[in-house]
ZAMARGU-4260 file (C-alpha; in steps of 0.2 Angstrom, whole numbers, plus 5000, padded with zeros to 4 digits):
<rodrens>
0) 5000/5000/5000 | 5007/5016/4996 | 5013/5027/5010 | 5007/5046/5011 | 5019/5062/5013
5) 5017/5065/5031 | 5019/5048/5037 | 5035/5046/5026 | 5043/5062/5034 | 5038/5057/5051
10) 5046/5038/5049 | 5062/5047/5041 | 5063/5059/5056 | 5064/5042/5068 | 5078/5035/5060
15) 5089/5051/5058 | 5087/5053/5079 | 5099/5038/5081 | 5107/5042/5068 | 5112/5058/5076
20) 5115/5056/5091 | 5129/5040/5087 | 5138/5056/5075 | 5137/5071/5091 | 5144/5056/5102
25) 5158/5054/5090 | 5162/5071/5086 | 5163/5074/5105 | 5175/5058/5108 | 5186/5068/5093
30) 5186/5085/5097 | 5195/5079/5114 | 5211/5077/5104 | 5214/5060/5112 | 5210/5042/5102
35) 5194/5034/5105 | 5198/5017/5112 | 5184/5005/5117 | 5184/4999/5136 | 5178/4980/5140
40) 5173/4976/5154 | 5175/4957/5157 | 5161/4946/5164 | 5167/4934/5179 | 5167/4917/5176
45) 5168/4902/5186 | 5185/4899/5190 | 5194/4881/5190 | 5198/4874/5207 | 5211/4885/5215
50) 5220/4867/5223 | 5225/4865/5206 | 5239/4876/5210 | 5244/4868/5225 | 5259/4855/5224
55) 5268/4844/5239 | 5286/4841/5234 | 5295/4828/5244 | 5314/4824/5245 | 5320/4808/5244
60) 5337/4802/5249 | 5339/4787/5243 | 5347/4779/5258 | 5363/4790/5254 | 5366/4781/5239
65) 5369/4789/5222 | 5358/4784/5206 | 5357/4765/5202 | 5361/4766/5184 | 5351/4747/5180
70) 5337/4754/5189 | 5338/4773/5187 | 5331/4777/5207 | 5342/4789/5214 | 5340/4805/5227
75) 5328/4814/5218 | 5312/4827/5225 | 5293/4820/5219 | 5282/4835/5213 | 5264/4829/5220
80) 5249/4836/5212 | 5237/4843/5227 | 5222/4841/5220 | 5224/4827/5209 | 5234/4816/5223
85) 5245/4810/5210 | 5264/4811/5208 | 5269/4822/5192 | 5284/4817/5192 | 5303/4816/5200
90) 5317/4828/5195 | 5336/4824/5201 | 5344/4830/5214 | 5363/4830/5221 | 5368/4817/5233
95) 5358/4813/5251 | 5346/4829/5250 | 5340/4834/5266 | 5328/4848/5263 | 5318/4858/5253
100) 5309/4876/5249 | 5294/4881/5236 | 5295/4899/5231 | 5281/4910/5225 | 5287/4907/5209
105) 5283/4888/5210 | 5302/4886/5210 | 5309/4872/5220 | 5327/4872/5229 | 5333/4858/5236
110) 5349/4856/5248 | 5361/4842/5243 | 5370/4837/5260 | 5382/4822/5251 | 5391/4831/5237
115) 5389/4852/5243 | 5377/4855/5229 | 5358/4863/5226 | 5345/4858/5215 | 5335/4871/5207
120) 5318/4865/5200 | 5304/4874/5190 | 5291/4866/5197 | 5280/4873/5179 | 5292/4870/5166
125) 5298/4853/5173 | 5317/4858/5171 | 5331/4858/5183 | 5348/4865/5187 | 5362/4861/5197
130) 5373/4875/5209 | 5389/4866/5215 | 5396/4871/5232 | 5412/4868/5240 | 5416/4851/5245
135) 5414/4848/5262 | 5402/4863/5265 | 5391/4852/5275 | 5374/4860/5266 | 5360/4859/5278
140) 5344/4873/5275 | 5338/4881/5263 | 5329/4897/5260 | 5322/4908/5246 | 5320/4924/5243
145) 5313/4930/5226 | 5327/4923/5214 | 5339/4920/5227 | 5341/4905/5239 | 5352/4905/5255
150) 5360/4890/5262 | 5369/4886/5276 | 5387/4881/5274 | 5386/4871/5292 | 5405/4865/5291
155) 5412/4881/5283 | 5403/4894/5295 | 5396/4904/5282 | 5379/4906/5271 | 5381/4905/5251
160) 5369/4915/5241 | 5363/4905/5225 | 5356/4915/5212 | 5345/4904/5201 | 5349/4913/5185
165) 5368/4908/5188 | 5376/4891/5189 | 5387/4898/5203 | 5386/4904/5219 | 5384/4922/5219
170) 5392/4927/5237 | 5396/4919/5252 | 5393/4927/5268 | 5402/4923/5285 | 5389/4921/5299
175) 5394/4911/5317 | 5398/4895/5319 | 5390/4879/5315 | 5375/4889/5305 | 5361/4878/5304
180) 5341/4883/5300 | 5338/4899/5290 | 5323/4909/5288 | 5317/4923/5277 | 5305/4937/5281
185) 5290/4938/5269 | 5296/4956/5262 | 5313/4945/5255 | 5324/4961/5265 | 5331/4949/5280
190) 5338/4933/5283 | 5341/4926/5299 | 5352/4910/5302 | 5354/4900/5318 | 5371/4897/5323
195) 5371/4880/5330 | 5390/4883/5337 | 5386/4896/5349 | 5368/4897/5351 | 5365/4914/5343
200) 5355/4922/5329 | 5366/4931/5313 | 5354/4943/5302 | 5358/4946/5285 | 5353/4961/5275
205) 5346/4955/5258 | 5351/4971/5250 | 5371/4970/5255 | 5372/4952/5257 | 5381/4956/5273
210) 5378/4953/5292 | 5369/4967/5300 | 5373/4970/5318 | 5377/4958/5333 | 5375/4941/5334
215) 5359/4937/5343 | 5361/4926/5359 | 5345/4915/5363 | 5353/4902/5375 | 5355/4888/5366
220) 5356/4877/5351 | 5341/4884/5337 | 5336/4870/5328 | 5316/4879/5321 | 5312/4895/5315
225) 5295/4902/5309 | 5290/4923/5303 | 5277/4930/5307 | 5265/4933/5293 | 5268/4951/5293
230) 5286/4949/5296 | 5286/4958/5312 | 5291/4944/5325 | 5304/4930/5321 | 5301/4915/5334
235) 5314/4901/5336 | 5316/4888/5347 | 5333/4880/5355 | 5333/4863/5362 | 5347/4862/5371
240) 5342/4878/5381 | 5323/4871/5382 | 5316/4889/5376 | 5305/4900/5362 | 5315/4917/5358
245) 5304/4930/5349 | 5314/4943/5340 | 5309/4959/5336 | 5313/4960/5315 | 5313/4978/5316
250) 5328/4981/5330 | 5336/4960/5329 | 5332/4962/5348 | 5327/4949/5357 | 5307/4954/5366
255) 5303/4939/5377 | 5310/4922/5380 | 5300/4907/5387 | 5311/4896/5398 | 5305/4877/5404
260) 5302/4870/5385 | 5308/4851/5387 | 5316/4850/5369 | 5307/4857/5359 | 5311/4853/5340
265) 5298/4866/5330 | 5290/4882/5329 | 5274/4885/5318 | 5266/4900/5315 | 5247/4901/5312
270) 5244/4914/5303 | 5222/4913/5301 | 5221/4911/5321 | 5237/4923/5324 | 5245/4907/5336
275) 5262/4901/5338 | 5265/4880/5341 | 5280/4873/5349 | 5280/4854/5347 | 5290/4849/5363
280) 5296/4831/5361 | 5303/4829/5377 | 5289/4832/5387 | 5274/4825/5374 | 5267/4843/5373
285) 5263/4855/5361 | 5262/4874/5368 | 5249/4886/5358 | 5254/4905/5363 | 5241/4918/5359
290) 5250/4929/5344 | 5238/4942/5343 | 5242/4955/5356 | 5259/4964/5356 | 5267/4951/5365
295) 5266/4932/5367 | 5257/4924/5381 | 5252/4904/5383 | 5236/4901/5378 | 5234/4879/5382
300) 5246/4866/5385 | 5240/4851/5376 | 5246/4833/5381 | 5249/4822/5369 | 5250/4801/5370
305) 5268/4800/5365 | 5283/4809/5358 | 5276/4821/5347 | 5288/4823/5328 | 5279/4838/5322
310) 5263/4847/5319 | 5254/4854/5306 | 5238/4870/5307 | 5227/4870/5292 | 5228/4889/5286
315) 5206/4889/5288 | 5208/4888/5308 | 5199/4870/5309 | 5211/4859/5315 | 5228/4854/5318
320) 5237/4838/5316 | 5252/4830/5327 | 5265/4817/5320 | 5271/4803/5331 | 5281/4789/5327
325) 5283/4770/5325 | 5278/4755/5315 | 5266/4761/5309 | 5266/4781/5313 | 5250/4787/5319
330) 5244/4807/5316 | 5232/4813/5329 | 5218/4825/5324 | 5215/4840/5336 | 5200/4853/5337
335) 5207/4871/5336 | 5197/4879/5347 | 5193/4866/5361 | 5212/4859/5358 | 5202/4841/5360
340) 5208/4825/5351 | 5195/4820/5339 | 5203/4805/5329 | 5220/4794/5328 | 5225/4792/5307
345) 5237/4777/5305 | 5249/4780/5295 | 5264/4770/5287 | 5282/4766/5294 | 5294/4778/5302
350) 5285/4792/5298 | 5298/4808/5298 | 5287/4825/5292 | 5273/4831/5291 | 5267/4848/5281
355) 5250/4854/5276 | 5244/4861/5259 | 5238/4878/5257 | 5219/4878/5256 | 5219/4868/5270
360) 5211/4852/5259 | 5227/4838/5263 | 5240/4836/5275 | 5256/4825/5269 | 5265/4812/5279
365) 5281/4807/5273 | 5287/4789/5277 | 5304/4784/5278 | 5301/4764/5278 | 5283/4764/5270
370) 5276/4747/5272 | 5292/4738/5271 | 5290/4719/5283 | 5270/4717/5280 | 5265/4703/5272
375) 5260/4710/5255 | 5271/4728/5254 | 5265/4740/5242 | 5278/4754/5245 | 5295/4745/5254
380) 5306/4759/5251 | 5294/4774/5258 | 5279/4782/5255 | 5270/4796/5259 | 5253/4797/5267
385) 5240/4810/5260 | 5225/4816/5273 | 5208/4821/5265 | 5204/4834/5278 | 5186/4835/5274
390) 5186/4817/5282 | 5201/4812/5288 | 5205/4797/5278 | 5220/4792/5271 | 5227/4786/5254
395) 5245/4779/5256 | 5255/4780/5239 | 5274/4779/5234 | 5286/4792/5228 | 5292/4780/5215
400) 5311/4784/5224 | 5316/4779/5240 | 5318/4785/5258 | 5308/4800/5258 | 5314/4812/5274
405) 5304/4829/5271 | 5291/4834/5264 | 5286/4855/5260 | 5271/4864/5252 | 5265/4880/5241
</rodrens>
């Protein structure tokens, strides 16, 4: 049907409104004097499952053995999949590893005891490197800060500072004597060794790579540290001197000092319920200090069955599990806030470390022996326990290695 003159007119006049209004936009965007770029604005969307991230490494020595070229088992660390409970794989380490750290970066060092050596791992890539020490360094910790690692040289009295872009030792820094565990504040500007010769503290600037004041005397041998989260307050423990030394980052002083520890072996710092542990092997008792306030106080002595190895606090605040020994090892579960027992885990044999993962899902066990002398072994030359926290169960699986010792988390 043909359309009349004024209804033409009109439908013409409601097309050119948009019409205009898009040009008036633009000519305003270009008479700025700036480019018009568009902005988008991305919709959420449902995330994969952040344990997915999460990784278990777990050093095995190998019974102090080098690789076995018939079978290729050798020292080596196992990369174990949090979420998945599977092992990824094992890279190759140096002779009788004895510990390990995961940086941020998801990249791995490991300290070679037996031939002075560390093993770099990207824990991503898959690839791996060797940094060679002196002989006779007597390598014992390890710790990381941003691309550089810090190990103790126990025998030579001195820290190396590994730079994992290098194949060499970068520097080497003279600390007291007998420098065993290390520890690095989460901003990566100190490092703080225990001297196991003389029962004091050296802090190590990370900017100079040089000792920074007086040695810090804690009265006896320091065999844990833990940081703060914040990386205000540096808590250690010395065994031969039964006490917990909490150090002031800030000044390197020493701000309070519990006496009357019966050997205690580790120091944990909770960061979700602002706590400090001290497993005490000698007495069977854990101590739980209130963190929160400006000073530590004692917040509940919790007696244990036996001797506990070490203990591990899930970053949610919910539990915490306690390590014992034997053949089998048993892992007792505790309720955070009433400190009661609320289940025993068996474990396998000689259990020797214990960790939990970030996201507070499993807890690891590394054991020594595995299941070697039942009647049908599975894993005879170690193993390593894995706790479903949601229900405590456990699934028991081997590193495809030997002797596992320790065990460590991101």
């Amino acid at each position: 049907m043909p359309i009349s003159l004024d209804k033409f007119i009109l439908r013409r006049s409601f097309l050119a409104i948009p019409t205009f209004v898009l040009l008036a936009v633009l000519v305003l965007l270009t008479s700025c004097g700036e480019t018009y770029r568009p902005v988008v604005i991305p919709i959420p969307q449902p995330g994969g499952d952040p344990q997915a991230q999460h990784i278990a490494l777990v050093v095995n020595g190998n019974n102090g053995q080098p690789t076995d070229l018939t079978t290729g088992v050798g020292p080596s660390a196992s990369k174990i999949d949090v979420s998945g409970d599977t092992n990824l794989g094992n890279f190759r380490t140096g002779l009788n590893p004895v510990y390990a750290v995961i940086d941020p970066n998801f990249q791995g060092y490991v300290v070679n005891q037996g031939d002075s050596s560390v093993s770099i791992l990207s824990l991503g890539s898959g690839g791996n490197s060797t940094v060679t020490l002196e002989a006779g360094a007597g390598a014992s910790f390890i710790d990381s800060a941003g691309t550089f690692a810090y190990v103790s040289e126990t025998a030579l009295n001195r820290v190396a500072v590994v730079d994992s872009t290098l194949p060499a030792a970068k520097a080497f820094i003279d600390v007291g004597p007998a420098p065993g565990v290390i520890a690095v504040t989460p901003n990566s500007r100190k490092v703080y060794v225990g001297n196991t010769g003389d029962g004091t503290l050296s802090a190590i600037s990370v900017q100079d790579n040089a000792v920074v004041g007086n040695p810090i005397a804690i009265g006896g041998v320091p065999v844990s540290m833990a940081v703060q989260t914040s990386g205000g307050f540096l808590f250690v423990v010395n065994s031969s001197g039964g006490a917990l030394s909490v150090i002031d980052t800030a000044t390197d002083q020493e701000v309070q000092r519990f006496s009357g520890l019966a050997n205690p072996t580790q120091v944990v710092w909770d960061n979700n319920l602002q706590r400090v542990y001290v497993v005490n092997s000698g007495s069977n008792t854990i101590n739980i200090y209130n963190g929160a306030a400006p000073s530590l106080s004692l917040l509940k002595t919790v007696n244990l069955p036996a001797a506990p190895i070490g203990v591990a606090a899930l970053d949610n605040g919910a539990k915490f599990y306690v390590l014992f020994g034997g053949n089998p090892g048993t892992v007792g579960v505790y309720n955070s806030q009433s400190f009661q027992l609320t289940s025993t885990l068996t474990v396998q044999n000689t259990p020797v470390s214990i960790a939990a993962a970030p996201g507070s899902s499993k807890v690891y066990v590394v054991n020594k022996n595995g299941d070697a002398g039942s009647a049908s072994p599975k894993n005879p030359n170690g193993s390593v326990s894995i706790i479903r926290t949601a229900d405590d169960t456990v699934l028991n699986m081997g590193t495809g290695a030997a002797q596992p010792l320790f065990v460590t988390t991101r």
